[in-house]
ZAMARGU-4260 file (C-alpha; in steps of 0.2 Angstrom, whole numbers, plus 5000, padded with zeros to 4 digits):
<rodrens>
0) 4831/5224/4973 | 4822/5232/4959 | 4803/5234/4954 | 4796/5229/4939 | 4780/5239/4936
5) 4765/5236/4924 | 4748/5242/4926 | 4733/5240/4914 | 4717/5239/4912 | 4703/5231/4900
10) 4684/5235/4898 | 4673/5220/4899 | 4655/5219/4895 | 4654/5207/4913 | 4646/5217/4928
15) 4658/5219/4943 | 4652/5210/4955 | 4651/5195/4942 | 4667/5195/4935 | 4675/5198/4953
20) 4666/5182/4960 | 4673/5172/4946 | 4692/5177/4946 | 4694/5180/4967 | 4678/5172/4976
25) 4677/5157/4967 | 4690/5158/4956 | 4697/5141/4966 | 4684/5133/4957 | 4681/5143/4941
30) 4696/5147/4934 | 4701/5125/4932 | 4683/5121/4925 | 4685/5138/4915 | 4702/5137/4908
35) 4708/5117/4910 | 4721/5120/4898 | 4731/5132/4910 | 4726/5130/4928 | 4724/5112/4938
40) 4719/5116/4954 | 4720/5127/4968 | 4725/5121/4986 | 4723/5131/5002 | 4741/5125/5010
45) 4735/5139/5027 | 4722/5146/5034 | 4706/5151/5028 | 4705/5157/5009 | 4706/5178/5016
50) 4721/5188/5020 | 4737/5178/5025 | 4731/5161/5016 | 4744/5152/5009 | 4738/5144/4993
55) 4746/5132/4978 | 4740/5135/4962 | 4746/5118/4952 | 4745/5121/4933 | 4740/5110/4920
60) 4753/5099/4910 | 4761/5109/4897 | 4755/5129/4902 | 4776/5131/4905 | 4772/5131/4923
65) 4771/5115/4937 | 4763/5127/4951 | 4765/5143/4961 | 4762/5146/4979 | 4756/5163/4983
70) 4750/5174/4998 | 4731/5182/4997 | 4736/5199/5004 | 4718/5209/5006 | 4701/5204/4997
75) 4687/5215/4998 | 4674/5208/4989 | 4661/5225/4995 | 4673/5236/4982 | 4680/5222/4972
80) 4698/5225/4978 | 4710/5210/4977 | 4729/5209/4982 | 4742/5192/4980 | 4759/5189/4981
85) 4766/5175/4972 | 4780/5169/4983 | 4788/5155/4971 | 4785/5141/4958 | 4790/5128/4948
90) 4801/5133/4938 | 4804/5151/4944 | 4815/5164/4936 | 4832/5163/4946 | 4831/5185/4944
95) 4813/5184/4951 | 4809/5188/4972 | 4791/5188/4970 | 4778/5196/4961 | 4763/5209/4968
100) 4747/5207/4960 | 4732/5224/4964 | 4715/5223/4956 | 4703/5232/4956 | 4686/5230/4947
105) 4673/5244/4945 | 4655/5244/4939 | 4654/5253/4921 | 4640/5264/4916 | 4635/5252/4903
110) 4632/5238/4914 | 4648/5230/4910 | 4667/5236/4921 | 4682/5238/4921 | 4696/5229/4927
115) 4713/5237/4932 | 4727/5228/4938 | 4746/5233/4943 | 4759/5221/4942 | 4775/5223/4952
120) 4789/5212/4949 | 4804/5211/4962 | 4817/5206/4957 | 4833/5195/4967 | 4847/5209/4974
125) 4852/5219/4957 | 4848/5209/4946 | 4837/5215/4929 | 4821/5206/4926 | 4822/5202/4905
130) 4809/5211/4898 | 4802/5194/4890 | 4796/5188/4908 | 4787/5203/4911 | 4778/5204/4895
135) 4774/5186/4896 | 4767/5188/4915 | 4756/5202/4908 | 4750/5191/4892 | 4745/5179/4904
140) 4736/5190/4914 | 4726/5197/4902 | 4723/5181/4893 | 4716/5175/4908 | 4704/5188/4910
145) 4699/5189/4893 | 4696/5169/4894 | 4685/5173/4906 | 4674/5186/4899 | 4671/5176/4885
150) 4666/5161/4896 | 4654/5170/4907 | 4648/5177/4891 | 4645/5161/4883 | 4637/5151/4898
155) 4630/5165/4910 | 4625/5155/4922 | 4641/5149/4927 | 4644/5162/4940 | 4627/5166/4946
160) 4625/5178/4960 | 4618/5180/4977 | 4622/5197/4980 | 4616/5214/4969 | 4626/5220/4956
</rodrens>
């Protein structure tokens, strides 16, 4: 097995504690109203929505994707720490075992944050992971979380808060 590994990380004008409730907390139900063009729906398949839920992420017609089942693996939501393991799809790269999502968001000194994610593919046995799939997983990821920014952005309220920032 091999490891694929990409990290990056963005600045957003979003505060933490925002952003973070949009992707991971409600992100169930942000993320399809938010970005209808690429995700469908999001179904918890087991247990609860925290660590060891099984979800299915079933993507809208003509994203490239039919759906994904993946594994939450940790969310804290105190320090805005997320981890996830997608487990397999429709369609999924024959070469591909899974792949480890990290995130991290931290509040800015501007008000704003930053978000930092690592990406590690695994791949089947020995075999190579093309270098197209994992600069197309990390377009997507980045697309997604700029999508966001500029949705919060344009309707604020959209994700309000009941916590501090």
């Amino acid at each position: 097995m091999t490891v694929s590994v990409l990290e990056h990380k963005l600045a957003t004008p979003i505060p933490a504690a925002k952003l973070f409730k949009a992707i991971v907390t409600d992100g169930h139900s942000v993320l399809p109203k938010t970005l209808p063009q690429v995700f469908k729906n999001f179904e918890i398949l087991e247990g609860n929505g925290g660590p060891g839920t099984i979800r299915k992420i079933t993507y809208a017609e003509g994203s490239g994707l039919k759906y994904v089942r993946d594994r939450i693996d940790k969310i804290d939501p105190q320090n805005f720490v997320y981890h996830m393991t997608t487990l397999g799809g429709e369609p999924w790269p024959e070469t591909l075992d899974k792949v480890c999502y990290e995130l991290k968001i931290e509040a800015s000194p501007d008000g704003g944050s930053v978000y930092s994610g690592v990406m590690k593919l695994y791949s089947k046995g020995n075999a190579k992971i093309p270098d197209e799939t994992i600069k197309a997983e990390e377009g997507k990821t980045l697309g997604i979380i700029k999508a966001m920014e500029q949705s919060i952005l344009a309707n604020p309220e959209a994700c309000e808060l009941n916590v501090q920032n």
